[in-house]
mmCIF file of the C-alpha atoms, coordinates in Angstrom:
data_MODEL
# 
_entry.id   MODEL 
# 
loop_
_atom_site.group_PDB 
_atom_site.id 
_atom_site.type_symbol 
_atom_site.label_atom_id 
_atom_site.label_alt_id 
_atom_site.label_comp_id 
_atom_site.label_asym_id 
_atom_site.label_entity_id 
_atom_site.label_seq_id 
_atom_site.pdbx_PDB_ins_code 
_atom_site.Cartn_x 
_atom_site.Cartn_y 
_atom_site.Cartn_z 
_atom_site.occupancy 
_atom_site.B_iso_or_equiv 
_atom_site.pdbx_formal_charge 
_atom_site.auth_seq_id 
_atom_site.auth_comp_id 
_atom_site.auth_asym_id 
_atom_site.auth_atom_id 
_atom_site.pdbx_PDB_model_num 
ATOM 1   C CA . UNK A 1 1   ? 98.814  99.068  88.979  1.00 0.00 ? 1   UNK A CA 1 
ATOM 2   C CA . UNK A 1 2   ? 96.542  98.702  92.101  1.00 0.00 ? 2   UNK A CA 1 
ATOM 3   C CA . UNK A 1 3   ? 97.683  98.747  95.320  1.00 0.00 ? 3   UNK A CA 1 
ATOM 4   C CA . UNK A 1 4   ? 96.502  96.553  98.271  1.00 0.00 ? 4   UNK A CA 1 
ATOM 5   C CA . UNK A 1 5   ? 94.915  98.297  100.728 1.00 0.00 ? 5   UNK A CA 1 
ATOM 6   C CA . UNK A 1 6   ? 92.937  97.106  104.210 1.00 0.00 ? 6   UNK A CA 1 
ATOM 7   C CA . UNK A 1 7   ? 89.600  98.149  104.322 1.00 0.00 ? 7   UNK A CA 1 
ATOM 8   C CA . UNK A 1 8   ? 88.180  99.291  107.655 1.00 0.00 ? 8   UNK A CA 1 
ATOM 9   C CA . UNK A 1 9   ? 85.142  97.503  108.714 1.00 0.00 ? 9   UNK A CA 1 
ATOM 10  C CA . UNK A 1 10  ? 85.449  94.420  106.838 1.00 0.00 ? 10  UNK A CA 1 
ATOM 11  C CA . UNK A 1 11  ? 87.242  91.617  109.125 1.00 0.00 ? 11  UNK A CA 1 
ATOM 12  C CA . UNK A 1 12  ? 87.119  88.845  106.845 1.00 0.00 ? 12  UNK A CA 1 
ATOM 13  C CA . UNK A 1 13  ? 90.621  87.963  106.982 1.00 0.00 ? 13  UNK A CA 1 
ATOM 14  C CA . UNK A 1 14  ? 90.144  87.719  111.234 1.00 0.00 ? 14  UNK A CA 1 
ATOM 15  C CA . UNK A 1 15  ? 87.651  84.121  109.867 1.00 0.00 ? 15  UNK A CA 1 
ATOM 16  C CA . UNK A 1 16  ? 90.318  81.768  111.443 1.00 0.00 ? 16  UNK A CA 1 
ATOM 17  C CA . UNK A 1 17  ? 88.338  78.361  111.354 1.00 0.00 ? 17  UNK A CA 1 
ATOM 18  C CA . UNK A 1 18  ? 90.898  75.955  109.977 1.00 0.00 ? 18  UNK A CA 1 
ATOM 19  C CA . UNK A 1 19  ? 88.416  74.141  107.684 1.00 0.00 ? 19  UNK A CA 1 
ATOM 20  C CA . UNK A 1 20  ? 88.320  77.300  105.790 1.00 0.00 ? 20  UNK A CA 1 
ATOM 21  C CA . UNK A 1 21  ? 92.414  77.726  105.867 1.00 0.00 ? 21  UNK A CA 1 
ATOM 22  C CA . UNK A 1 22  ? 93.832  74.325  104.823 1.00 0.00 ? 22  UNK A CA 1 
ATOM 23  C CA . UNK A 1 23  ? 97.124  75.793  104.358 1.00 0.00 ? 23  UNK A CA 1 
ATOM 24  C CA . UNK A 1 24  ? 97.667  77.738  107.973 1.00 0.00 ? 24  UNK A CA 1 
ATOM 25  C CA . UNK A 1 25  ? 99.291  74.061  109.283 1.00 0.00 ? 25  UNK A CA 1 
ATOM 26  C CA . UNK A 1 26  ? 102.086 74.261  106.518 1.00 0.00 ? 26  UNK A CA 1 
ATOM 27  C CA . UNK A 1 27  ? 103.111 77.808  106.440 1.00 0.00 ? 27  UNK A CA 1 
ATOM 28  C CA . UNK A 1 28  ? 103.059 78.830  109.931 1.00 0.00 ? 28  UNK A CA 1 
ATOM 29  C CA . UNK A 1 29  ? 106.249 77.143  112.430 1.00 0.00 ? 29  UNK A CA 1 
ATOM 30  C CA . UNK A 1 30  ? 104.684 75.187  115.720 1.00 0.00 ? 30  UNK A CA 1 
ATOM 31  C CA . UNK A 1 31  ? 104.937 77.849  118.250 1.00 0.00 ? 31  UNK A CA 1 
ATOM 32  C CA . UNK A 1 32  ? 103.002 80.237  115.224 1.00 0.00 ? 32  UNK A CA 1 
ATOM 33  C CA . UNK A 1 33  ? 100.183 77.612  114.765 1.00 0.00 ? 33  UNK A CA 1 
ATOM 34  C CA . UNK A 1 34  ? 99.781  77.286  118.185 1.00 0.00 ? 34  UNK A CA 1 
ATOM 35  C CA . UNK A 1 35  ? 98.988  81.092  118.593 1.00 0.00 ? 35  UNK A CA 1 
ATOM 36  C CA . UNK A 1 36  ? 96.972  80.582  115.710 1.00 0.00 ? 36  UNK A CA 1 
ATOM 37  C CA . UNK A 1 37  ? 94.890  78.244  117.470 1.00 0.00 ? 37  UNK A CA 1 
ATOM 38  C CA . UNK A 1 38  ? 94.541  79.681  120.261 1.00 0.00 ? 38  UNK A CA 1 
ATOM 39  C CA . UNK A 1 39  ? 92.979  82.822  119.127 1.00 0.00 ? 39  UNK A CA 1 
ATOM 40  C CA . UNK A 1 40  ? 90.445  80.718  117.093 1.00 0.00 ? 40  UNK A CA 1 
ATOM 41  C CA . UNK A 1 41  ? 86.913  81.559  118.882 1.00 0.00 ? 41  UNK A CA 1 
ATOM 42  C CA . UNK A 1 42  ? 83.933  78.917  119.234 1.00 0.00 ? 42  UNK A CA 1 
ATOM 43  C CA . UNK A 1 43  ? 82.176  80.507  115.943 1.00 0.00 ? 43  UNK A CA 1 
ATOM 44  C CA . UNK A 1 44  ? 85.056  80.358  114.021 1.00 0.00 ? 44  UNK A CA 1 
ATOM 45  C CA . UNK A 1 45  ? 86.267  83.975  114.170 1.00 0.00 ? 45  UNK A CA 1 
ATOM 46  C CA . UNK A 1 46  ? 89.522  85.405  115.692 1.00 0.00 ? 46  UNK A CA 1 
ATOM 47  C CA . UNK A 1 47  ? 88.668  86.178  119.546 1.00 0.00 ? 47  UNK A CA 1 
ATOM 48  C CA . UNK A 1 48  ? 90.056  89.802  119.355 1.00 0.00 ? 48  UNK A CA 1 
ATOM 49  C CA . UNK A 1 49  ? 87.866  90.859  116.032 1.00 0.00 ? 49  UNK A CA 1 
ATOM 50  C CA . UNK A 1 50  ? 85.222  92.996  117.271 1.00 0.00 ? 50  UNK A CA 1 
ATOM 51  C CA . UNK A 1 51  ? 82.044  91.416  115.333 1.00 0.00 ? 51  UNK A CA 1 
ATOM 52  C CA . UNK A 1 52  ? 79.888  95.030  115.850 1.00 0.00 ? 52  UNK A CA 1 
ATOM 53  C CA . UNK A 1 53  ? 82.586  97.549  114.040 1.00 0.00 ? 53  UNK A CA 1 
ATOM 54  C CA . UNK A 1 54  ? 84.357  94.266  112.422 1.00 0.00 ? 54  UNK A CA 1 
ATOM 55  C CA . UNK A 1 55  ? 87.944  95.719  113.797 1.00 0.00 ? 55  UNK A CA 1 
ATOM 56  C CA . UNK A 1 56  ? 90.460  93.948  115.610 1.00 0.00 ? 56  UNK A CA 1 
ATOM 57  C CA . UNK A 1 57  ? 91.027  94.879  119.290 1.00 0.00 ? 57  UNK A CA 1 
ATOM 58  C CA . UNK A 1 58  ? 94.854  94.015  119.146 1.00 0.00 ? 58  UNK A CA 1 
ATOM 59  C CA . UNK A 1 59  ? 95.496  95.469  116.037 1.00 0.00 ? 59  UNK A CA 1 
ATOM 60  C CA . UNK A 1 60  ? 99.076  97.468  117.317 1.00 0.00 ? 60  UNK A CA 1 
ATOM 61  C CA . UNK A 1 61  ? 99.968  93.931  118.839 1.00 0.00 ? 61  UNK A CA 1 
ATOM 62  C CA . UNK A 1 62  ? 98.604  91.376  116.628 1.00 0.00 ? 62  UNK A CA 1 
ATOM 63  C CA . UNK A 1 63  ? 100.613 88.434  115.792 1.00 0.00 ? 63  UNK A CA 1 
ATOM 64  C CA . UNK A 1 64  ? 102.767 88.513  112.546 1.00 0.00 ? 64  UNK A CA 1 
ATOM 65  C CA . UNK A 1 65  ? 101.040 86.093  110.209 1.00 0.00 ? 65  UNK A CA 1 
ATOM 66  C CA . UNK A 1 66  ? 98.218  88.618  110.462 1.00 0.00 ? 66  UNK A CA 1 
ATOM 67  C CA . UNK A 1 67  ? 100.454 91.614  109.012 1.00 0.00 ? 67  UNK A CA 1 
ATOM 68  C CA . UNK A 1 68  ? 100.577 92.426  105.285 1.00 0.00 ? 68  UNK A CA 1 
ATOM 69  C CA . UNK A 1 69  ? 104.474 93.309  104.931 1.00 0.00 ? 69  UNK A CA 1 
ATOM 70  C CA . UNK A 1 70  ? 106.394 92.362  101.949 1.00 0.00 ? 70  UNK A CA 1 
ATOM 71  C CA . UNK A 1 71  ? 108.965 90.815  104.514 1.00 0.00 ? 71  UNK A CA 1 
ATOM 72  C CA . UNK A 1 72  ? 105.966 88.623  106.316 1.00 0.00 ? 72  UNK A CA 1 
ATOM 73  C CA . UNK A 1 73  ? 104.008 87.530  103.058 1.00 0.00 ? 73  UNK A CA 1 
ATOM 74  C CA . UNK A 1 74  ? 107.864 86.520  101.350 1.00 0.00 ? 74  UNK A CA 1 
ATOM 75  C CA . UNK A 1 75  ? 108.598 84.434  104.364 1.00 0.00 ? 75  UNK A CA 1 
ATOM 76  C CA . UNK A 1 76  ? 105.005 82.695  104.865 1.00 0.00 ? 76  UNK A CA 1 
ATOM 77  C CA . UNK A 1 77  ? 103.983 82.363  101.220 1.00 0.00 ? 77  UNK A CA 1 
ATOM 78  C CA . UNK A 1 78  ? 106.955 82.830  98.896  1.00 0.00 ? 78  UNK A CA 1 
ATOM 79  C CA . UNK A 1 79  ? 105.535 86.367  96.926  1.00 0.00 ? 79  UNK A CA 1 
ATOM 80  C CA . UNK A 1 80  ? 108.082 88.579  96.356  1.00 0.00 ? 80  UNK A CA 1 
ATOM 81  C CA . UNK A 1 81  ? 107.286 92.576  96.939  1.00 0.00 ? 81  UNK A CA 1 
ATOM 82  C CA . UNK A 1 82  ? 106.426 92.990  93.434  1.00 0.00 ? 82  UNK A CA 1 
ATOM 83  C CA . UNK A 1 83  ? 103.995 90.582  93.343  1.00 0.00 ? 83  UNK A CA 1 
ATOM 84  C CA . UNK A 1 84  ? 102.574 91.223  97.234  1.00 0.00 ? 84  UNK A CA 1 
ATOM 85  C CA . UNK A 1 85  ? 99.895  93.976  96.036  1.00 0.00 ? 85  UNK A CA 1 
ATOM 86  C CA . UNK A 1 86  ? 98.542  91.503  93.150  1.00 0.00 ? 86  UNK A CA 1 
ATOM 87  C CA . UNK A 1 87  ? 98.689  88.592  95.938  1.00 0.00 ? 87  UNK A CA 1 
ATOM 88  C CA . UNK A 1 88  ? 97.147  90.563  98.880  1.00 0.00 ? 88  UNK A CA 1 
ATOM 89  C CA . UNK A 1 89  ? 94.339  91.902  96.717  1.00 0.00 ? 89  UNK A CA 1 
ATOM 90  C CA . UNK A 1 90  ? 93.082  88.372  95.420  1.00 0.00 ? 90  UNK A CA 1 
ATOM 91  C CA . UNK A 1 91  ? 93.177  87.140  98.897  1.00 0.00 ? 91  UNK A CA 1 
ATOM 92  C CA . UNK A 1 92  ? 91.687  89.640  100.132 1.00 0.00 ? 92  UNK A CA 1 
ATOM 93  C CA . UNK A 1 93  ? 88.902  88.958  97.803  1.00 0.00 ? 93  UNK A CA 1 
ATOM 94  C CA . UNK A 1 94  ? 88.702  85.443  98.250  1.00 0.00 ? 94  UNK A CA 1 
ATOM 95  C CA . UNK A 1 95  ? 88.232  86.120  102.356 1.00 0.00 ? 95  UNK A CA 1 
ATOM 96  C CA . UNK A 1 96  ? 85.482  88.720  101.544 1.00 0.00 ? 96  UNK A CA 1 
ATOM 97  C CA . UNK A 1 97  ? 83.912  86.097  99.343  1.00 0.00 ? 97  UNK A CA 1 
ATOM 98  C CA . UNK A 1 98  ? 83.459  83.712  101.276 1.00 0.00 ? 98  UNK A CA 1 
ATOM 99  C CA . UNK A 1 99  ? 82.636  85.354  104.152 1.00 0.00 ? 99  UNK A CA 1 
ATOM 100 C CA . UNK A 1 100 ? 79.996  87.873  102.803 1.00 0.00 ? 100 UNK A CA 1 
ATOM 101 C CA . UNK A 1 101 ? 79.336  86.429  99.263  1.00 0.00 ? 101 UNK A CA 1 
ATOM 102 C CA . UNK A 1 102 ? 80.146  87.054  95.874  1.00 0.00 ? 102 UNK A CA 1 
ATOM 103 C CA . UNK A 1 103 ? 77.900  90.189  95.206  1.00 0.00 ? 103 UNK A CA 1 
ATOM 104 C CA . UNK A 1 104 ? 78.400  91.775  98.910  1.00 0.00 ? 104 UNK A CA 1 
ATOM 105 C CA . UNK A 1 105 ? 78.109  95.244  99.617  1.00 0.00 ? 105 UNK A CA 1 
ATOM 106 C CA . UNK A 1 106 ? 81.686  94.352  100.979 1.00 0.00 ? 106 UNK A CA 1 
ATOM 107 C CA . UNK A 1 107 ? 83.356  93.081  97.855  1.00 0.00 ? 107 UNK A CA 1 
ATOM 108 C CA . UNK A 1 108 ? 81.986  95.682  95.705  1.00 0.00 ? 108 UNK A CA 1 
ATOM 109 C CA . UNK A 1 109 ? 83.518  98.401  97.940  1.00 0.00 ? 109 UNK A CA 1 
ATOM 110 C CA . UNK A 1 110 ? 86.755  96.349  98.807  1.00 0.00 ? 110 UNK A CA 1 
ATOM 111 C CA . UNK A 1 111 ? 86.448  96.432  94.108  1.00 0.00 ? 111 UNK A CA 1 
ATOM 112 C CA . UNK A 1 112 ? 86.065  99.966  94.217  1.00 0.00 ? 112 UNK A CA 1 
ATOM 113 C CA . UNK A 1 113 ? 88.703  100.768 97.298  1.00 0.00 ? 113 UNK A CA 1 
ATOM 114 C CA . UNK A 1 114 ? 91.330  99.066  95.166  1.00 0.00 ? 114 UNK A CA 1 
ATOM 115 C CA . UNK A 1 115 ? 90.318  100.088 92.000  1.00 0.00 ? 115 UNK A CA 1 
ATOM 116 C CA . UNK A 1 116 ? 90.538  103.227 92.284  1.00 0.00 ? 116 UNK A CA 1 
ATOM 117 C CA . UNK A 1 117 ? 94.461  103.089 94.633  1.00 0.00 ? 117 UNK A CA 1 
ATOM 118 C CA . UNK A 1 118 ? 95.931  103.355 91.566  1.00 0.00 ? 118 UNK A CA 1 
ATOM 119 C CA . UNK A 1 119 ? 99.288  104.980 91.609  1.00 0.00 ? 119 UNK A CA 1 
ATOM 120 C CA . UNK A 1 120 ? 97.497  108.413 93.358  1.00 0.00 ? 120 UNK A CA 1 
ATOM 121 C CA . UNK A 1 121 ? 94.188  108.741 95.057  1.00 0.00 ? 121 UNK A CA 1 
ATOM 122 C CA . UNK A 1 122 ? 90.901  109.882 93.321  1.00 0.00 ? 122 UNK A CA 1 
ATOM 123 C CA . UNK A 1 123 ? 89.384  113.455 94.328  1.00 0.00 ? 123 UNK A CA 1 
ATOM 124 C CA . UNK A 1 124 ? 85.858  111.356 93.639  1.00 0.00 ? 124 UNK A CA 1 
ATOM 125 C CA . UNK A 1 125 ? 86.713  108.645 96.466  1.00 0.00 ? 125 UNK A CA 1 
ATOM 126 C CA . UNK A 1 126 ? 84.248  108.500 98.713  1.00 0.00 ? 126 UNK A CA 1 
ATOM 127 C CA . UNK A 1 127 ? 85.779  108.128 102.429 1.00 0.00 ? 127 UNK A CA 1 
ATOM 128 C CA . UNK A 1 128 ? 84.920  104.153 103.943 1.00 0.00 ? 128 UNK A CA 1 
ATOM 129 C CA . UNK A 1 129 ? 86.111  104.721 107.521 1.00 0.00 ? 129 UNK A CA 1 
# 
């Protein structure tokens, strides 16, 4: 089974413009949106996402919705902790997507970081941080 894992240098999930994330309105409460909103940058991306090393510059203190806990993703989307690695993965896949294409650089090694999480880490895994 793979395993969802974040993968340093990639910031696609930190793309907050609300034409691209329909469903932010119904999932998030008012005073959540509102944060939302607020961190929403003229080009789109999250004000605190650091476009040079594509990290977030609050990442200790960022807001909830932007954590990937079993307890946040049951309460905002309805997956249950055995399905959160299957969820987070395709989302994650769908943000690198459409933010760096469908044959990026990014998605391949986002492929090959989860791909090879499996159950216990592979001596041949190159390091991506």
């Amino acid at each position: 089974m793979k395993k969802w894992q974040c993968m340093q240098g990639c910031g696609a999930c930190c793309y907050l413009e609300l034409s691209d994330r329909s469903e932010v309105p119904t999932i998030l409460n008012a005073e959540e949106f509102a944060l939302y909103q607020s961190l929403i940058g003229a080009d789109g991306w999250c004000i605190h996402f650091d476009p040079l090393s594509r990290r977030c510059r609050i990442y200790e203190n960022r807001p909830r919705f932007c954590r990937v806990t079993p307890e946040v993703f049951e309460d905002l989307y309805g997956v249950t902790p055995e399905e959160l690695d299957e969820f987070a993965i395709q989302c994650c896949c769908e943000h690198i997507s459409d933010r760096y294409g469908e044959q990026s650089f990014e998605l391949l090694r986002y492929e090959y970081l989860v791909g090879h999480s499996i159950d216990s880490p592979q001596e041949d895994s190159p390091p991506f941080d």
